[in-house]
C-alpha positions as CSV (number, residue, x, y, z in Angstrom):
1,X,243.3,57.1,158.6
2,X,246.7,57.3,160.1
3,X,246.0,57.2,163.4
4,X,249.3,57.4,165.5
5,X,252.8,58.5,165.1
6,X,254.1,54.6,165.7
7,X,251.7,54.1,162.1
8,X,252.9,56.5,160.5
9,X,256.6,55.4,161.2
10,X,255.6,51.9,160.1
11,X,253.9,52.7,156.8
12,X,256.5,55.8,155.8
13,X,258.7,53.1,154.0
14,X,255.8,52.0,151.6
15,X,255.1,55.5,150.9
16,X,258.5,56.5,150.0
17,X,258.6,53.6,148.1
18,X,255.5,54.4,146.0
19,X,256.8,58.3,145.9
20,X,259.9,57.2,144.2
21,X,258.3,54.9,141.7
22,X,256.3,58.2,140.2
23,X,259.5,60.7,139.8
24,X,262.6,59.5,137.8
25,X,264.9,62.0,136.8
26,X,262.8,64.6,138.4
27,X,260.1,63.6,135.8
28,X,256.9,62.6,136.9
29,X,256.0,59.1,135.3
30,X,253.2,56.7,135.3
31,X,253.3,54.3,138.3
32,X,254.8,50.9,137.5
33,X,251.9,48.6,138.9
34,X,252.7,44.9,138.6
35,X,251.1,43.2,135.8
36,X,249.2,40.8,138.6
37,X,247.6,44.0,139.6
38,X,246.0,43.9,136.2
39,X,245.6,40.2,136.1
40,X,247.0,37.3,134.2
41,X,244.7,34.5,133.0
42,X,245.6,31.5,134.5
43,X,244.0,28.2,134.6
44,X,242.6,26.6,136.9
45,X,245.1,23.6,138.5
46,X,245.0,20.3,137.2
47,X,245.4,19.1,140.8
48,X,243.9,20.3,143.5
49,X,243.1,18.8,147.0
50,X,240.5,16.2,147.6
51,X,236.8,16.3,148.3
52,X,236.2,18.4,151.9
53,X,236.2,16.0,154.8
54,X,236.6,19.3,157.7
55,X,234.9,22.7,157.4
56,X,238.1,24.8,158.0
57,X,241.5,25.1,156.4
58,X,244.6,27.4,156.9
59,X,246.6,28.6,153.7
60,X,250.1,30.8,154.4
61,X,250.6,32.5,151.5
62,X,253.6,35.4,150.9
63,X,253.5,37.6,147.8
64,X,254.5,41.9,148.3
65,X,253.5,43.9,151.2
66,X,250.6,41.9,153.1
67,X,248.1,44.4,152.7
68,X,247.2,43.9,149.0
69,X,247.4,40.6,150.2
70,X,245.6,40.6,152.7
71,X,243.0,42.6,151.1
72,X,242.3,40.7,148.0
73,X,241.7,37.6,150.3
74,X,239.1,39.2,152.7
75,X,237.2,39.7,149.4
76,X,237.2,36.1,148.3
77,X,234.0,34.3,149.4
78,X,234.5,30.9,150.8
79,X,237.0,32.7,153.3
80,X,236.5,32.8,157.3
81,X,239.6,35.1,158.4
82,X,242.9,36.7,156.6
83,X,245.4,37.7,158.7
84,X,248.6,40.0,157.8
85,X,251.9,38.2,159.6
86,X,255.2,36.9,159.3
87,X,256.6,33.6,158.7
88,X,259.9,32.1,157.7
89,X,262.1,33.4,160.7
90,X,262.1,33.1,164.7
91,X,259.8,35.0,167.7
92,X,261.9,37.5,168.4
93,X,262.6,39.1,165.0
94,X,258.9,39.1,164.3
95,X,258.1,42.7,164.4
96,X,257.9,45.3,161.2
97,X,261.0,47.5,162.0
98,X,262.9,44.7,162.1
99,X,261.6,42.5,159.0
100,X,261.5,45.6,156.9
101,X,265.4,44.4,157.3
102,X,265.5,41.9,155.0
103,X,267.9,40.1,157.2
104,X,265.2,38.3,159.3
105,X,264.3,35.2,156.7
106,X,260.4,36.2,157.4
107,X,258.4,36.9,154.9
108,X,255.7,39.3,155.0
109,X,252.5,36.8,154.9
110,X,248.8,36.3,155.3
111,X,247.2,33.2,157.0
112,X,243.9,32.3,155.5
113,X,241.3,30.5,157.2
114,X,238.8,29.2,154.5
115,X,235.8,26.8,153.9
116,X,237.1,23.9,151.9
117,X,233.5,23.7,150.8
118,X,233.2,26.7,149.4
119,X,236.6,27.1,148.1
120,X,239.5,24.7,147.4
121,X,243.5,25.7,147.6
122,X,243.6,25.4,144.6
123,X,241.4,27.9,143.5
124,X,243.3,30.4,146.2
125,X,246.5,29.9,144.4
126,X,244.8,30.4,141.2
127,X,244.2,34.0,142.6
128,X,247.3,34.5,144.1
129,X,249.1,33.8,140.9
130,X,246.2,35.7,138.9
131,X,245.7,39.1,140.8
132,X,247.8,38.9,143.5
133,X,251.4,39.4,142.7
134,X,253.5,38.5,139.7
135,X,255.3,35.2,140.4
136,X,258.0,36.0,138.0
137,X,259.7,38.5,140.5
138,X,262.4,37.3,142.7
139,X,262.4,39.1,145.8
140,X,260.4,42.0,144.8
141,X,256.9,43.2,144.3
142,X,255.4,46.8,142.8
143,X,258.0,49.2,144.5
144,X,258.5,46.7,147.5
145,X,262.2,45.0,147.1
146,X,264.0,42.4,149.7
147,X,263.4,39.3,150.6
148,X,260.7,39.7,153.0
149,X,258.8,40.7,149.9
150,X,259.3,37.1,148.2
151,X,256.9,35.0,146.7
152,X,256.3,31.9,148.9
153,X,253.8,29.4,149.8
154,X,253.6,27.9,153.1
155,X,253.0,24.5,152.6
156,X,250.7,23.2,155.6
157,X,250.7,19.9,154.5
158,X,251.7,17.3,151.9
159,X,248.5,18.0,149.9
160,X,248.9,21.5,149.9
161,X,252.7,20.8,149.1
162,X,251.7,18.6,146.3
163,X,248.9,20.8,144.7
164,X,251.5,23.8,145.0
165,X,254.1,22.2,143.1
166,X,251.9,20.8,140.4
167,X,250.6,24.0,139.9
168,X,253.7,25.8,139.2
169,X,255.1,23.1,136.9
170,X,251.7,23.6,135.2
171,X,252.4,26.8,134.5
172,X,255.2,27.0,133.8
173,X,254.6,24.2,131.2
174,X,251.8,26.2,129.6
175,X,253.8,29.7,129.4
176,X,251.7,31.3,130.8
177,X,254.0,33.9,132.3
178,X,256.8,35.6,130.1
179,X,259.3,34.1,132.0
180,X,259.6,31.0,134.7
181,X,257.9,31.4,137.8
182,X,260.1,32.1,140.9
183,X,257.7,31.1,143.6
184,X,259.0,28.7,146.0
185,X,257.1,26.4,148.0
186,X,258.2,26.3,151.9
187,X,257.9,23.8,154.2
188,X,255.3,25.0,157.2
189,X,256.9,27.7,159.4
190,X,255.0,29.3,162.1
191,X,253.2,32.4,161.7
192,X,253.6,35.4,164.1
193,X,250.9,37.7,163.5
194,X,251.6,41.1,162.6
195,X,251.1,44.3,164.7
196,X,247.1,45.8,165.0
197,X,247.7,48.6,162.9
198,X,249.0,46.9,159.9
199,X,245.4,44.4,160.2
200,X,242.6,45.5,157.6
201,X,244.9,48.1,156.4
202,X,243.8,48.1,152.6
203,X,239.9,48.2,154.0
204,X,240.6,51.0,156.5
205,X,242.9,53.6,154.2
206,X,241.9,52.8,150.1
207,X,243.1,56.4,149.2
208,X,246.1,55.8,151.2
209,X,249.1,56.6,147.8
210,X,250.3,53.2,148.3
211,X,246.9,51.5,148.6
212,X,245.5,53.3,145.5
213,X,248.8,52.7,143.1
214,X,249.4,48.8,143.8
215,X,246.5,47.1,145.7
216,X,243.5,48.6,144.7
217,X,244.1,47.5,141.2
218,X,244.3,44.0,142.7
219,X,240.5,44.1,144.3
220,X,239.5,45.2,141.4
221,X,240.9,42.8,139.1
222,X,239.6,40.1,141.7
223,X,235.9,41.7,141.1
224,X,236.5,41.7,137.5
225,X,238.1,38.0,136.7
226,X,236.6,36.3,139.3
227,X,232.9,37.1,139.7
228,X,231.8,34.1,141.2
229,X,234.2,34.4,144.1
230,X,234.1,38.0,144.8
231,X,232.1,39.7,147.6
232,X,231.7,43.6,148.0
233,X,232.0,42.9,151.9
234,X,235.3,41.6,153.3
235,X,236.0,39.8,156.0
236,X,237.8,41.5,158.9
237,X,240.2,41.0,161.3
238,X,239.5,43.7,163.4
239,X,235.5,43.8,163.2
240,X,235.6,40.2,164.6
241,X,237.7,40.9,167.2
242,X,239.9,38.8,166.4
């Protein structure tokens, strides 16, 4: 539930946003869902990173508003935390009124602690191009547009830089998409967490309008595609007091 006045403020953009996607020419229309809300088969990557020697990685990955994001994520088993955040710009523009800007170079991101063991980064960014957003968008994701809404991923190291670009050219290569994949890969930038409310958002409001039109559809997908790496319960931020 919306539980403050500052909430509501934050979240009234997405909701507007959602709004005007269902009315065109004072007709009521179907919601345009991105077709990675549905799911696109991908393979999985030829190259991926080498055998687990540590029991915890980090992944920044940016693709649309971070709480479909975030929320697929917390669903995929093999993950510790997933945590809703900017990266890209500097400390002091690192708040929602101001990144909802555009102007800020952050994207909206979520940092993903995971179990190497249990899954590689490679098989994240085979859900992040599958369910999560549609790579072929520049700058824009369901009813989200700007360029805090781009498709980006953090590289935290080499490796991950390496598997990333692969990936893409892979891809790419196999046409897979209708059209070339716009996802860039970033160097590492650091990662400013976002504010408490916007944490576990997707868990905590799933009839919220915006939450039922673009990110539910992505849960669901994950559940559906990939079995093996779905769990009902997610992991949260805010239950582990984090």
């Amino acid at each position: 539930m919306i539980r403050s006045k500052r909430i509501g403020l934050a979240t009234a953009l997405c909701l507007m946003a959602a709004i005007a996607f269902l009315f065109i020419d004072g007709r009521f229309t179907a919601p345009l869902v991105s077709a990675a809300s549905e799911a696109t088969a991908v393979p999985a990557p030829d190259v991926d990173e080498p055998a687990a020697t540590v029991s915890s990685e980090t992944a920044v990955l940016a693709g649309g508003c971070f709480w479909g994001v975030q929320g697929v994520f917390q669903h995929v088993k093999g993950v510790t935390s997933a945590e809703s955040g900017y990266a890209g710009g500097e400390a002091q523009t690192a708040n929602y009124e101001t990144v909802s800007t555009g102007d800020t170079g952050h994207a909206e991101s979520v940092r993903i602690t995971y179990d190497p063991h249990l899954v590689s980064f490679g098989e994240l960014l085979r859900i992040y191009f599958s369910v999560v957003q549609d790579p072929t968008e520049l700058n824009r994701q369901g009813p989200d547009t700007g360029t805090q809404y781009r498709s980006t991923i953090f590289a935290q190291d080499d490796t991950q830089r390496r598997v990333a670009e692969s990936y893409i050219a892979q891809l790419n290569k196999a046409a897979v998409f209708p059209a070339q994949i716009v996802t860039t890969v970033s160097p590492k930038a650091e990662f400013f967490p976002a504010e408490q409310y916007h944490q576990d958002f997707l868990n905590s409001n799933p009839t919220y309008p915006y939450i039922e039109i673009n990110d539910m559809p992505k849960v669901n997908a994950l559940k559906q595609h990939f079995p093996d790496v779905y769990r009902d319960q997610p992991v949260l931020m805010l239950a582990s007091g984090q």
